[in-house]
C-alpha angles and dihedrals in degrees: 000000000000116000118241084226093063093038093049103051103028090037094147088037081056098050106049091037087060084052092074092058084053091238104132093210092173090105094044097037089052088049084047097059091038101058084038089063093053088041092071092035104059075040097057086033088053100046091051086057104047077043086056089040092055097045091052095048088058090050089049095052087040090055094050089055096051090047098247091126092155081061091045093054098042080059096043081064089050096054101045086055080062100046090057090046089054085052096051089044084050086051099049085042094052096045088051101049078054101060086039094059105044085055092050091062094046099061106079119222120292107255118246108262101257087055100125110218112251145145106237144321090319080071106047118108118231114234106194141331127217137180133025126287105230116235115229149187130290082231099046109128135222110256096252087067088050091045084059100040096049094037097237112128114021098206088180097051082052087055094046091046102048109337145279107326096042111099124193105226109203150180098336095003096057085047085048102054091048093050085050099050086044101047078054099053099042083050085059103043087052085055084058092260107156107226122240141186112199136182118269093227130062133182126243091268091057088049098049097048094063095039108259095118128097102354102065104028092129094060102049127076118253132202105206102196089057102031077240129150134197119242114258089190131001083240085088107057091031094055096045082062071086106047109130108356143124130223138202110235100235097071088065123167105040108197124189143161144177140173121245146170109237139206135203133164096221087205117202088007109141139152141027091347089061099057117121111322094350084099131015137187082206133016149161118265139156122205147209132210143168138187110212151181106265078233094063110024093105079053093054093045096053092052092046086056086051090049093047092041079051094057091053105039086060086054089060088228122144115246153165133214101229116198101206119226121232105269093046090053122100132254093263109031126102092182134015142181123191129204115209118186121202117245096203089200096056092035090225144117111246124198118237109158148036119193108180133168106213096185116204099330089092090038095050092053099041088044091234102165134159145188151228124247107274095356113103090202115110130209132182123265126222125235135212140188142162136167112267082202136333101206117210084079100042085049091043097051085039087057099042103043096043102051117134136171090258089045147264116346115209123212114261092248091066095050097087090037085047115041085219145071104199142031101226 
């Protein structure tokens, strides 16, 4: 969440920043400093009342020691006119931070300032490429077609057991998916990331503090009975570790991950993207994320993209490092790198990462602060996560690219994770 501060005194910055992310914020801006305005105003109103309250009350309490009690009373009705002026002023107060409020959440972090404009993927600017795209077959086949051929992941039995998006993993596909969530977490623990295993459900005020809600209500899963949801992504409950501390500045960065199952509606998705692991309902994915000094948390990105780059390079897959444009960029982010891998069979790109910095905007809604040695003054801190890695699309491009007539060939850095070399 943007800051009143920020909005206040870089109004215009605010506005065409915003523009990039092709969010025209001018109606609700203008609302913002409005209701600002009034803001201070029933403040400064409020606080000369209860100033007036308090005098009188010293008067009234003066005059019946004195015996004037007709005086003391005369000023007892005054003061319960008051009273009833300081609740009205409570009530139009009250009625104002609302509506604030509700206009605060809806405007989306401002984009780093070498975010291009654009209006989706057509318009992100690869970074870099690295490793060879294998050459297959004519007759090389999409990873739904080896999962059933190998009998790995049964996509009809997890139909039949909850619904589409909701894949069986079996017998070395099963095998597979855990070395591959442990390879990753042990990655990430020799990068100094701090393991965690967090609960699969959060409350709306988890939700909210990284910046699923409410933004994307629609897409997480709710259980109603509870006023649960689901976690779309471990950077939620990881990051809520966070919520409403504060932190002294010396034990910057702080790195964390964690695996989790994920779960997330899609709704409206549809179509060839949607075929076997392209797009899940629930997945595997490990996560990384980091609090910072607002001094170091480019630093910090940048690391997080090597780290990630690192992952995928010792899988042997093709990939590109993807900068998204504004309008493909999500709600929170300020700044955000994608990593695509090749799947040879299905001659596409496939995304498997986001690495983002959010600033402050999480940090500012989960009141995550900090502060420097000796100084009381707080400031907030600025948060950071990416996948390292989701794994459907790492398995499916695995599957696809190293097909053989013998079988699949893992890459070497499985083997020991594995127990095997090969799907056969």
């Amino acid at each position: 969440m943007l800051t009143l501060a920020l909005i206040r005194e870089e109004t215009e910055e605010v506005i065409r920043r915003l523009k990039v992310k092709n969010f025209n914020a001018e109606h609700i801006v203008s609302r913002i400093i409005e209701l600002d305005k009034n803001r201070r105003s029933l403040q400064h109103l409020q606080d000369s009342k209860q100033a007036e309250l308090n005098k009188i009350s010293k008067e009234i309490g003066i005059h019946f020691k004195e015996g004037r009690k007709q005086e003391a009373e005369m000023l007892r009705q005054k003061t319960a006119d008051l009273k009833e002026e300081i609740k009205e002023i409570n009530q139009q107060f009250e009625k104002n931070d609302m509506e604030l409020h509700n206009l605060l959440i809806q405007l989306p972090n401002l984009p780093h300032p070498s975010v291009t404009p654009g209006r989706g993927a057509e318009d992100n600017i690869i970074v870099r490429e690295g490793g060879k795209q294998p050459e297959l077959d004519d007759n090389a086949l999409p990873h739904w077609d080896l999962a059933k051929k190998y009998d790995i992941i049964d996509f009809e039995l997890g139909n039949k057991i909850t619904g589409a998006g909701f894949p069986l993993y079996k017998g070395k596909g099963a095998k597979l998916q855990r070395a591959l969530i442990s390879f990753f977490l042990d990655e990430n623990e020799k990068a100094g990331y701090t393991e965690f295993m967090p609960p699969l459900m959060v409350n709306q005020d988890s939700g909210f503090g990284t910046g699923q809600l409410p933004d994307k209500d629609g897409q997480m899963y709710y259980v109603n009975a509870d006023n649960f949801y689901l976690i779309p992504t471990a950077e939620v409950p990881v990051t809520n570790i966070y919520r409403d501390v504060i932190l002294e500045a010396d034990v910057f960065p702080v790195k964390s991950t964690a695996y989790t199952p994920c779960f997330r509606r899609e709704a409206g998705s549809y179509g060839k993207d949607v075929r076997g692991l392209n797009r899940l309902h629930q997945f595997d994915k490990v996560e990384i994320v980091q609090i910072q000094h607002p001094d170091k948390s480019y630093e910090s990105l940048e690391e997080m993209v090597a780290h990630v780059e690192s992952l995928i390079r010792k899988l042997e897959l093709p990939y590109r490092i993807v900068k998204l444009c504004g309008g493909d960029m999500s709600f929170t982010s300020a700044l955000t790198y994608d990593f695509e891998v090749f799947a040879a069979a299905q001659k596409r790109w496939l995304e498997v990462s986001s690495v983002s910095n959010f600033e402050s905007f999480q940090a500012n809604r989960l009141k995550l602060r900090f502060r420097e040695a000796g100084d009381k003054k707080t400031s907030l801190a600025h948060t950071l996560n990416g996948s390292a890695l989701a794994l459907p699309r790492i398995v499916a491009a695995l599957l696809e690219n190293n097909q053989t007539r013998k079988g699949i060939i893992l890459p070497k850095i499985l083997h020991g994770y594995t127990g095997f070399s090969i799907i056969d």
